[in-house]
N, C-alpha and C positions, 0 to 999 in steps of 0.2 A: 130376644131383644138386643143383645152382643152383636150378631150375626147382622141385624136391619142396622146398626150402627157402624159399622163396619163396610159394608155395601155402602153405604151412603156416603162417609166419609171418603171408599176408594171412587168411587163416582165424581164427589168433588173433583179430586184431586187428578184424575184425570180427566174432567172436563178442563179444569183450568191448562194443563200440561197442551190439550188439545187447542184452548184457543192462544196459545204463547205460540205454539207451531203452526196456526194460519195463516201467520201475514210473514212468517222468516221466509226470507231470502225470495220477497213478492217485489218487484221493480215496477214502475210507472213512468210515463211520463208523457207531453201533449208539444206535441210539430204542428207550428202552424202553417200552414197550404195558402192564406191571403196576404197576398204583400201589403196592400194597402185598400183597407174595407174604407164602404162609403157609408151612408147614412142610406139607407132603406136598400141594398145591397147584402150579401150573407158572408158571413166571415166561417171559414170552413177550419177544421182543427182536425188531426186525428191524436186518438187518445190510445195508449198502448199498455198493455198490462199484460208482465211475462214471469212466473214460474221459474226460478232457478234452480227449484229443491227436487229431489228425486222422490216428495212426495205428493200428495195432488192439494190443490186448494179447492174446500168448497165455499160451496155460499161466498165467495168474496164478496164484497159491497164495494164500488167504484164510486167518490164521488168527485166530481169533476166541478173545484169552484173555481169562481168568478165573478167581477164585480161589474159584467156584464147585463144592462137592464133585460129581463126574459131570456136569459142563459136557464135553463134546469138538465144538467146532465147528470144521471145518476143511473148506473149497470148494478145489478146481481149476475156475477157468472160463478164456471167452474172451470177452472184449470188442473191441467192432466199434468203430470211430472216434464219439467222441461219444454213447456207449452208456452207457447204466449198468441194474445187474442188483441187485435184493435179493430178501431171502427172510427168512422167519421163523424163529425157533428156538423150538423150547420146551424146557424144562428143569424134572425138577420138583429141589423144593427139598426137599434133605431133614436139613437141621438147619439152625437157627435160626444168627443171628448178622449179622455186618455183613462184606459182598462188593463188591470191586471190579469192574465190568466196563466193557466199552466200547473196551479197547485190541485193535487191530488190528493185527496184522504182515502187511504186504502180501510177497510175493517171487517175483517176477519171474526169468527167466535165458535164456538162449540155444537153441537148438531143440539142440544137441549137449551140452547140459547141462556145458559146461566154466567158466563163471561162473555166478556169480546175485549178484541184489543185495536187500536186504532193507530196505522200508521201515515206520516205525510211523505210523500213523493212527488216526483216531478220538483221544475226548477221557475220560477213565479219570472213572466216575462210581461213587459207592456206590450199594449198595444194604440195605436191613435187611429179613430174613427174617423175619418174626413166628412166635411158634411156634402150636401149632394150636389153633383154638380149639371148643368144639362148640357146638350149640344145645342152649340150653334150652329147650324149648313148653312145659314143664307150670308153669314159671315164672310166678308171677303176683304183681306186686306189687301192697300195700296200697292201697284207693282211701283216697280223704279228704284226703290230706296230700300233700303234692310231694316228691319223691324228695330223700332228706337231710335231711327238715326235721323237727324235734324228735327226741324220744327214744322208743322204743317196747320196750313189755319185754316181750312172747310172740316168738317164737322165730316165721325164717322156715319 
């Protein structure tokens, strides 16, 4: 009975030690690729998660918030010692307004799933949605004058 107490308790204690060492020296973070997203248009991001440690990460959990309406970006990988993995998102945008993204929740835990530890990365940037705009082709403005300049009374 000593022996299954023992076992048990080194168990813990190395489960916990393992999930302290899943997310050390794990980086993130999200570059945005759209200058200026429109309303029904995709706003593209790439999301990056890199290994510093000379050991491997399993099971990472990536999750990618945002205050984005129908944003859901969320990875399970594994990183190899001194690795790093990204990927692209697209997301289309569909109402206008001003959105935070860029924050990362990294979490990390033990292969027996009895701890985990949760880290924040990345760096929280705005963004502004424009709303949508169309073309016009049959538009033609007046020659002669520079656009703005004096006063003109026919109708465009």
């Amino acid at each position: 009975m000593q022996r299954l107490a023992y076992a048990l308790l080194t168990l813990i204690v190395f489960s916990y030690i393992i999930s302290w060492w899943s997310i050390r020296k794990v980086k993130g973070e999200v570059n945005l690729l759209t200058s200026s997203p429109q309303v029904g248009h995709y706003l593209e991001e790439k999301v990056t998660a890199e290994n510093r440690d000379w050991l491997p990460k399993l099971l990472l959990e990536i999750n990618h918030k945002t205050s984005l309406p129908g944003h859901h970006n969320r990875r399970l990988i594994n990183l190899l010692p001194r690795q790093s993995f990204s990927w692209t998102y697209r997301s289309l945008c569909q109402r206008r307004g001003r959105y935070s993204i860029g924050d990362l929740e990294l979490t990390g835990g033990d292969p027996l799933g009895l701890f985990s530890r949760k880290l924040q990365a990345g760096e929280l940037q705005q963004v502004l949605v424009y709303p949508a705009t169309l073309e016009l082709s049959d538009f033609i403005l007046p020659w002669g004058k520079e656009q703005g300049e004096g006063y003109e009374k026919r109708r465009f």
